[in-house]
C-alpha positions as CSV (number, residue, x, y, z in Angstrom):
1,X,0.0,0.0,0.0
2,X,2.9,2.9,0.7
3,X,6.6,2.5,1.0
4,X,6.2,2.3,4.7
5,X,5.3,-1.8,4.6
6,X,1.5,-1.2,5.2
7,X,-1.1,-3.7,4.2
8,X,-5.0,-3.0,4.0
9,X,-7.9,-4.6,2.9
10,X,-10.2,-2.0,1.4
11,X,-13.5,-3.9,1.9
12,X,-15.0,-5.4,4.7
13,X,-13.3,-9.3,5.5
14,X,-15.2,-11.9,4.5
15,X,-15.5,-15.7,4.5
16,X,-12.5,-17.8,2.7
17,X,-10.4,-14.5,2.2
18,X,-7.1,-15.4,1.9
19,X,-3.6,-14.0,1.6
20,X,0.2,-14.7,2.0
21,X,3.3,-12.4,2.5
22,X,7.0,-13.7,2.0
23,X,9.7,-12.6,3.5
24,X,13.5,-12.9,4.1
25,X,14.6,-13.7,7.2
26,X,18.8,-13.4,8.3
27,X,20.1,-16.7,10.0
28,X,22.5,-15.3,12.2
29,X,23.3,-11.8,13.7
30,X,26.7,-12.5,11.8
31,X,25.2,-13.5,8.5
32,X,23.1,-9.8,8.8
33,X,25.9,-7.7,9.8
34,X,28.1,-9.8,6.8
35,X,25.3,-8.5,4.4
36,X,25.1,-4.9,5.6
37,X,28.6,-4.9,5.2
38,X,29.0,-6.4,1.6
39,X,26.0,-5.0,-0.1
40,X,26.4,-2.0,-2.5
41,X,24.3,0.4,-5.0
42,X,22.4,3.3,-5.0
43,X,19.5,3.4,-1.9
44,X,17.6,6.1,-3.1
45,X,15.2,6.3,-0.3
46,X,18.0,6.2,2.8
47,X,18.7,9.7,3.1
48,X,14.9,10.5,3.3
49,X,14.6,7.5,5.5
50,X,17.2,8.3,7.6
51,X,16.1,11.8,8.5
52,X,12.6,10.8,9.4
53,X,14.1,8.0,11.3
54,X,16.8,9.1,13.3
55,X,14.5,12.0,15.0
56,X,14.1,12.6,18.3
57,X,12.6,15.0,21.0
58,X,13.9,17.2,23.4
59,X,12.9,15.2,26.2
60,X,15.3,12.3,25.6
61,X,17.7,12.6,28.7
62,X,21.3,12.7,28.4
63,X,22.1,9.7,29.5
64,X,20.1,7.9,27.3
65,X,22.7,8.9,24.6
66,X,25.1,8.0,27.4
67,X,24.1,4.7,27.4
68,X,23.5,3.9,23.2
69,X,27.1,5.0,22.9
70,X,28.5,2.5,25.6
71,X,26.3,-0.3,23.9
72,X,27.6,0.5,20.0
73,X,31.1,1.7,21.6
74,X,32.5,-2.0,19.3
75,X,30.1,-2.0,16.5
76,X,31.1,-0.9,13.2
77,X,27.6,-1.8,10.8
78,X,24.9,-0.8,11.7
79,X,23.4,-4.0,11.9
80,X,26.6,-4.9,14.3
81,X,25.3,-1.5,16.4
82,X,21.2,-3.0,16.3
83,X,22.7,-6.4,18.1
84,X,24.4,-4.7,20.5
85,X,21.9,-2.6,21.8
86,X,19.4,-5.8,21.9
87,X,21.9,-7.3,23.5
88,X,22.5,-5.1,25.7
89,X,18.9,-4.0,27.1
90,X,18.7,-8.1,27.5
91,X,21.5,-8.1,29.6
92,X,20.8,-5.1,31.7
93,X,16.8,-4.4,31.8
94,X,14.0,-7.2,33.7
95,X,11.2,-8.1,32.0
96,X,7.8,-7.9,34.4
97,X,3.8,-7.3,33.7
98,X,2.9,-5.3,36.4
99,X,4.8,-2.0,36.1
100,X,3.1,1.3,36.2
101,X,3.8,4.4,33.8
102,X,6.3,6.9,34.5
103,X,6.7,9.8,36.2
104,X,4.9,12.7,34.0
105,X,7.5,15.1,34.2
106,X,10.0,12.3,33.2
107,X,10.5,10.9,28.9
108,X,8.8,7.4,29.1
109,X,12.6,5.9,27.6
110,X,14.5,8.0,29.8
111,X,12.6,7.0,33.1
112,X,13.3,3.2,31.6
113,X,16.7,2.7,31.2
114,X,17.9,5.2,34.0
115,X,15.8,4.4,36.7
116,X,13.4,1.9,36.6
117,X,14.9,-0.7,34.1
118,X,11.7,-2.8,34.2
119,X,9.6,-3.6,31.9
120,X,7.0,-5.7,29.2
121,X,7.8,-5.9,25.1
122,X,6.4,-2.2,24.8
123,X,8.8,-0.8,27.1
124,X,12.1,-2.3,25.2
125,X,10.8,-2.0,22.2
126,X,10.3,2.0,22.5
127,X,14.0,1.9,24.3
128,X,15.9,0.1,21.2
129,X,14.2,2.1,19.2
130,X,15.2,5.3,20.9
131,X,18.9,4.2,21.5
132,X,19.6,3.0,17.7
133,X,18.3,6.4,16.7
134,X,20.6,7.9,19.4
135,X,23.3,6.3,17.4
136,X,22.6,7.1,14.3
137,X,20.5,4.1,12.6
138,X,17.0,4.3,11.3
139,X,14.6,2.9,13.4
140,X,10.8,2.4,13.9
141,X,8.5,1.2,16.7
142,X,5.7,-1.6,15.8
143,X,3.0,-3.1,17.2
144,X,1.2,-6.2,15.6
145,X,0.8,-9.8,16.7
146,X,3.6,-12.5,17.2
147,X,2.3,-16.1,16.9
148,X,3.6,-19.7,15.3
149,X,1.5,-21.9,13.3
150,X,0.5,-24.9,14.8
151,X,-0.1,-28.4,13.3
152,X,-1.5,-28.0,10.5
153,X,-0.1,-24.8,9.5
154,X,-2.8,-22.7,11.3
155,X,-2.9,-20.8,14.3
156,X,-5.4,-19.0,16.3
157,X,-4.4,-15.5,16.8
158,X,-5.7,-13.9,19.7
159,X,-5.1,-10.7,22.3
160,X,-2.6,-12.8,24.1
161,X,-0.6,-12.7,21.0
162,X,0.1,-8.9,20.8
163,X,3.6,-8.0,21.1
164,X,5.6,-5.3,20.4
165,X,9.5,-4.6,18.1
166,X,11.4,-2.7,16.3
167,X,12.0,-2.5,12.7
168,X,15.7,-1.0,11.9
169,X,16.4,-0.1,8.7
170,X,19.9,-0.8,7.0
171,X,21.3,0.6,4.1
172,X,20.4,-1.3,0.6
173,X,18.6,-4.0,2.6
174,X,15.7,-2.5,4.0
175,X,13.6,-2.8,6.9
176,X,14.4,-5.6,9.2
177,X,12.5,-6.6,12.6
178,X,14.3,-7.2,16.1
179,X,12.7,-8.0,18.8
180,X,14.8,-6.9,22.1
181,X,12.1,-8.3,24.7
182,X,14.2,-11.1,27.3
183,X,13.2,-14.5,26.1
184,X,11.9,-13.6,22.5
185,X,15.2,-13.6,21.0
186,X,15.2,-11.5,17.4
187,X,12.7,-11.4,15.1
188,X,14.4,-11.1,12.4
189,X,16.3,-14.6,12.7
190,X,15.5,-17.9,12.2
191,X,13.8,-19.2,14.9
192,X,12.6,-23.3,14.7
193,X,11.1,-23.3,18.0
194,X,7.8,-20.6,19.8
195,X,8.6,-19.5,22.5
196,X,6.3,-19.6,25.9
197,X,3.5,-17.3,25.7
198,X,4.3,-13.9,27.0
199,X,0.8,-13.3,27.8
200,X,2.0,-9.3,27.5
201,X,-1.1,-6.9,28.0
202,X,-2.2,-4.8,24.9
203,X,0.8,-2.9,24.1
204,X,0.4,0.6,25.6
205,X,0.8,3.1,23.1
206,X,4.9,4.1,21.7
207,X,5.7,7.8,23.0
208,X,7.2,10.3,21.0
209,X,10.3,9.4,19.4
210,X,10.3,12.4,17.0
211,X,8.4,10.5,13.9
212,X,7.9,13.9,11.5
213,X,4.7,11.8,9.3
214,X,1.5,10.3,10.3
215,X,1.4,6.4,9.3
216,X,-1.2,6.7,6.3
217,X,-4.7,6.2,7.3
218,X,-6.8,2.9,5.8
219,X,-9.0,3.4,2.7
220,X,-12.7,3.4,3.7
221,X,-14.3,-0.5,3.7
222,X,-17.0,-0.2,0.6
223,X,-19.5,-0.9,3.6
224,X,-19.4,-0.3,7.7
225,X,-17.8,-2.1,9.9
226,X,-20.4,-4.6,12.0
């Protein structure tokens, strides 16, 4: 639908619709950062991608930037700098259901990795978004559902199975998904066996992290919703 990966059906669904995506998935961190490295041409949409991507506001706390420089300090790629900072929140953040928001005088990122460090899917998926843009690599917040088929190939999807990621975007690749939540491993690699359930609440909403567009709205369904 627009160069931002969105999908919509402009009808209502109905019985015995059907559709399939494909998709490339790395098989190792190394094998990512190996193609980062070695692809070459002309990316015509980076720079414009870049500047939307890397944005952030004011109320990002110093030593948010503090901490996405210690966590890239080794990385060269910036696939190799995306690891490291999912690495990084794994090693150094909990994850736990019952947390409560912020302080409202404090940035939702900033109050996370400086104080509280505690956290569900949506709270480490804001932060690595946050810190690869702190260090220079495109990245984008995203909510949707994770789930595994089951015998059969099917799978009932349901609210248990919300979840939330990031999407970083690498030079003449494109847009690839980690996920930085302890225990889910990435989403972008190859992954043979689900995971437990996370049972994760509704993802709260992503705050600010300086977006400068609104994700395009739907088309109108030919008929209303019932």
């Amino acid at each position: 639908y627009n160069t931002a990966g969105e999908l919509f059906l402009a009808r209502n669904v109905e019985e015995g619709d059907a559709y399939s995506i494909a998709g490339l998935e790395a098989v190792s961190p190394a094998a990512l950062s190996a193609l980062s490295r070695n692809v070459s041409g002309a990316d015509d949409t980076y720079d414009e991608i870049f500047s939307e991507y890397t944005a952030l506001p004011e109320g990002v706390e110093q030593g948010v930037y503090q901490i996405a420089q210690g966590f890239t300090q080794n990385a060269e790629t910036d696939a190799e700098k995306a690891q490291a900072i999912l690495e990084g929140l794994q090693a150094n953040c909990t994850y736990r259901l019952d947390v409560g928001y912020p302080p409202q005088d404090r940035d939702f990122v900033s109050y996370f990795l400086l104080e509280s460090k505690e956290g569900y899917c949506s709270y480490f998926a804001s932060a690595m978004a946050v810190l690869c843009r702190a260090s220079g690599v495109p990245a984008r917040y995203i909510e949707g559902y994770r789930v595994y088929p089951e015998a059969g190939g099917e799978t009932l999807v349901t609210g248990e199975s919300a979840h939330a990621w990031v999407e970083v975007y690498l030079k003449n690749v494109g847009w690839v998904a980690y996920d930085p939540t302890p225990g889910r491993g990435n989403a972008s690699l190859a992954d043979p066996a689900a995971p437990e359930a996370e049972n994760t609440p509704e993802p709260t909403p992503a705050p600010d992290t300086g977006d400068v567009s609104e994700p395009t709205p739907s088309p109108q369904p030919e008929t209303d919703p019932q």
